[in-house]
N, C-alpha and C positions, 0 to 999 in steps of 0.2 A: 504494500500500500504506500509505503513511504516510496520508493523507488517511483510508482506511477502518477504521484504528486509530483514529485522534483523533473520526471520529465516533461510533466504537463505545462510544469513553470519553467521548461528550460535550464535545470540545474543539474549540475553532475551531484554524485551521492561515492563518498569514499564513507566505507566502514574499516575501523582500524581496531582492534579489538589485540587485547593485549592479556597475557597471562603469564603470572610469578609466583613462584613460591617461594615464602619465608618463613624460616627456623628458627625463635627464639629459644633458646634452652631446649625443653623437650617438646614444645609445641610445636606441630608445622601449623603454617597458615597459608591457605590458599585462595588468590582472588582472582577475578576478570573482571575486566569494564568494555564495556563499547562503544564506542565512541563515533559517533554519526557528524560528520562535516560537512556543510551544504556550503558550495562556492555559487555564486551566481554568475554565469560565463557575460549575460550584460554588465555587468558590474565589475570586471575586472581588476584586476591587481591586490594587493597586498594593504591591509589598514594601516595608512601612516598619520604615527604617534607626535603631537604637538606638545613639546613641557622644555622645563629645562635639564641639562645636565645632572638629572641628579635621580633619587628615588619621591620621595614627597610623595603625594596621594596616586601619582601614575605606575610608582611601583606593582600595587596590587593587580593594576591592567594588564602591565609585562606581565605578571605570575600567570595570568589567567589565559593570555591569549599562547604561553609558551605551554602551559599545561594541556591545551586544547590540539597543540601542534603546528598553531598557527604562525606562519611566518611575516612579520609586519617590518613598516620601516619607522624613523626618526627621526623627525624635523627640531634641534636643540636650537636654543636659542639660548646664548651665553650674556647676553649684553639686557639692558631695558630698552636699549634703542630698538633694540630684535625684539622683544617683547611688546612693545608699544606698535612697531610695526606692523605686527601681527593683531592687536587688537581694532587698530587701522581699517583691518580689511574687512572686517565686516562680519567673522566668520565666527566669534567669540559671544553668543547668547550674553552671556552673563560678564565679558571683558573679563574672563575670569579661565584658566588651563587646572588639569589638565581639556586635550578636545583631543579626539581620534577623528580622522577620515575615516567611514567606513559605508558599503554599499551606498553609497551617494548620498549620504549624509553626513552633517560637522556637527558629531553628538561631545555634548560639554556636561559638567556635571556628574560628579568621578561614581556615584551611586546607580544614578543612570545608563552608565555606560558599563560599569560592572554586570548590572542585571541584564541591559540586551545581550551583551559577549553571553555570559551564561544560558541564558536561555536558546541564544542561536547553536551556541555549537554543543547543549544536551546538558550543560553539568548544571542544571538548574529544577533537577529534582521529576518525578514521571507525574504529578500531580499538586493539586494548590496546598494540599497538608505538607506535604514533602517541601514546598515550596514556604512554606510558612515556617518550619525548623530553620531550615538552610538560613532565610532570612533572620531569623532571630539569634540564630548562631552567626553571622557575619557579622550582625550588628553589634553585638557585645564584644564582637574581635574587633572592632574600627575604635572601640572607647580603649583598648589596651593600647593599640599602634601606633593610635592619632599620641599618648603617652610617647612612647619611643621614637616617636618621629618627630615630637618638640624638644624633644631631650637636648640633642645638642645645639639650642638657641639659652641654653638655662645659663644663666649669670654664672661667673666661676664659684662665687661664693654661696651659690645655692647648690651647686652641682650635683654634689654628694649626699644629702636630703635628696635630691629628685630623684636620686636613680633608688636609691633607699627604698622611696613610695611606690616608684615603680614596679620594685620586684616583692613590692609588702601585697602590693595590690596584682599581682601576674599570680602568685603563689595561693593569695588568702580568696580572691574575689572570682578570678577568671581560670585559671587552670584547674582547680575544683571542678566547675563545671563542665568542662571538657574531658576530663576524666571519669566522672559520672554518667556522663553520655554514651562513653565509647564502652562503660561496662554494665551499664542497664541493655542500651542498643544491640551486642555481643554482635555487632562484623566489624568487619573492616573497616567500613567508611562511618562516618558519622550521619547521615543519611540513608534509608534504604543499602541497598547492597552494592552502590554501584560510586564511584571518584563525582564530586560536586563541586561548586564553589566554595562551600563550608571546608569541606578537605584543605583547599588550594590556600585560602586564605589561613588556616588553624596552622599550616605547616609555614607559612612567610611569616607569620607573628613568634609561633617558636623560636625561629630561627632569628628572628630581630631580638628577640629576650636573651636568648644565650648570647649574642652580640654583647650585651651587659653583662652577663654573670653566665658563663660558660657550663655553673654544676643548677643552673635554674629548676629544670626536670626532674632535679633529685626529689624523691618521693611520689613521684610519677611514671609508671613504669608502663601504663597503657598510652603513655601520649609518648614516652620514648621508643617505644615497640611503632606506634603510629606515626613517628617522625619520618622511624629505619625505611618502615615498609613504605609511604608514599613519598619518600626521596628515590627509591625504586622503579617508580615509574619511566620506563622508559623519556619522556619525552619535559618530564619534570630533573630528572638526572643529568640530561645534555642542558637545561637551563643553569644550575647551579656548577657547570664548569666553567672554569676560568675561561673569560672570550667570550662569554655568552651577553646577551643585553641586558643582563641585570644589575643592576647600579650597584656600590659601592657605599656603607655609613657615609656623610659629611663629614667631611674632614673639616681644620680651619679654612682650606684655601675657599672649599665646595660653601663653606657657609659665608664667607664674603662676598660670594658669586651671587649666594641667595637674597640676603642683606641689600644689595645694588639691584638687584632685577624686581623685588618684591618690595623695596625698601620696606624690609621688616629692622628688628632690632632684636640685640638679647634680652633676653628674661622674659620670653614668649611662653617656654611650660609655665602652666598654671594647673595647681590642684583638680580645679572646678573649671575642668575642659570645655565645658555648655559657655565658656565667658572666652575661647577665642574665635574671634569674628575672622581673622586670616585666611585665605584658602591660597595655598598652594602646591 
């Protein structure tokens, strides 16, 4: 049926279905996913990514569209003069990035465009229940991130308090329930039986918290065992090599970069996150 849709609309249909086994200790674990890619041949070419040089809210987009297999490109903009240029044109809803090109639209609004990626290439759940976890699960991971992703704008003298809160709240608030999920739920994904958005986003937030404190997951053995196995993934694995498009923490250079293009300032972490008005 899918098949006789996509060629009624003219689309090719690649099924990519993938299968691994994983061994922790004495347990095997075994999964598959499948993964349905609709290219639109009128629509041509590859989603290119508009932001700057860095990770910031477009990160989670790379996570998403490399997880899917998708290959995009990158329009960087290093300057505010590039930036401003760019909002120039007309293209920017909100005068506001990240914005993807994609099937003939200049979608803005990093929420927005998480949800149609997901839903177009299948990891957005087989129903509105499914689709209503997922969402609740992404959402509580964006209050963790949006955390470590202001982190290095924090004043020097606050620094060490923030990362403090950060892992008081990664540990006592948010990995709890992720843990609890994945052993109530008893598969592999945190959704249904099959790789989600929830998955893709659970595993980049990890991955940003041990960036802070490398033994973070200690006392979590279900989110470590779920790190192993969806790092596993074929097309999530060639993401996280060196050379691949996935940004780098801000360094001092990357955050004076940010500081001129956004003219932001230090001492942008704030406790009570609902009080940064900033998007970048």
């Amino acid at each position: 049926m899918i098949n006789s849709i996509c060629e009624t609309e003219h689309r090719t249909q690649t099924s990519l279905e993938l299968r691994n086994s994983f061994d922790f200790g004495h347990k095997s674990r075994a999964f598959w996913f499948t993964l349905h890619c609709s290219e639109s041949l009128s629509m041509a070419g590859k989603p290119k990514l508009h932001y700057f040089n860095g990770r910031g809210r477009m990160e989670s987009i790379r996570w998403l569209l490399a997880a899917a297999g998708v290959e995009f490109e990158e329009e960087l903009f290093e300057t505010r003069e590039e930036f401003e240029k760019l909002i120039q044109g007309g293209t920017l809803m909100y005068e506001q990035v990240p914005m993807v090109e994609i099937d003939g639209m200049n979608l803005v609004e990093t929420r927005a465009i998480l949800r149609y990626l997901a839903a177009k290439y299948n990891l957005y759940g087989r129903n509105i229940q499914e689709q209503a976890w997922i969402d609740m699960y992404v959402e509580g991971l964006k209050d963790l991130s949006d955390m470590i992703m202001f982190f290095p704008l924090s004043l020097p003298g606050e620094k060490e308090m923030n990362l403090e809160y950060i892992l008081e709240r990664a540990t006592t608030k948010f990995f709890p329930v992720y843990e609890k999920a994945l052993r109530d739920h008893g598969q592999d994904f945190l959704v249904g039986n099959r790789l989600s958005w929830a998955d893709i986003q659970l595993l980049e937030v990890i991955l940003m918290a041990e960036e802070c404190k490398p033994s973070v997951l200690t006392g979590f053995p279900l989110l470590q065992e779920f790190k192993a196995r969806i790092s596993y993934i074929p097309t999530i694995q060639k993401f996280l090599q060196p050379g691949s498009q996935r940004k780098p923490p801000l360094d001092e250079s990357s955050i004076e970069s940010v500081k001129n293009i956004f003219k932001f300032e230090r001492g942008m972490f704030l406790k009570n996150m609902s009080t940064i008005v900033a998007e970048y």
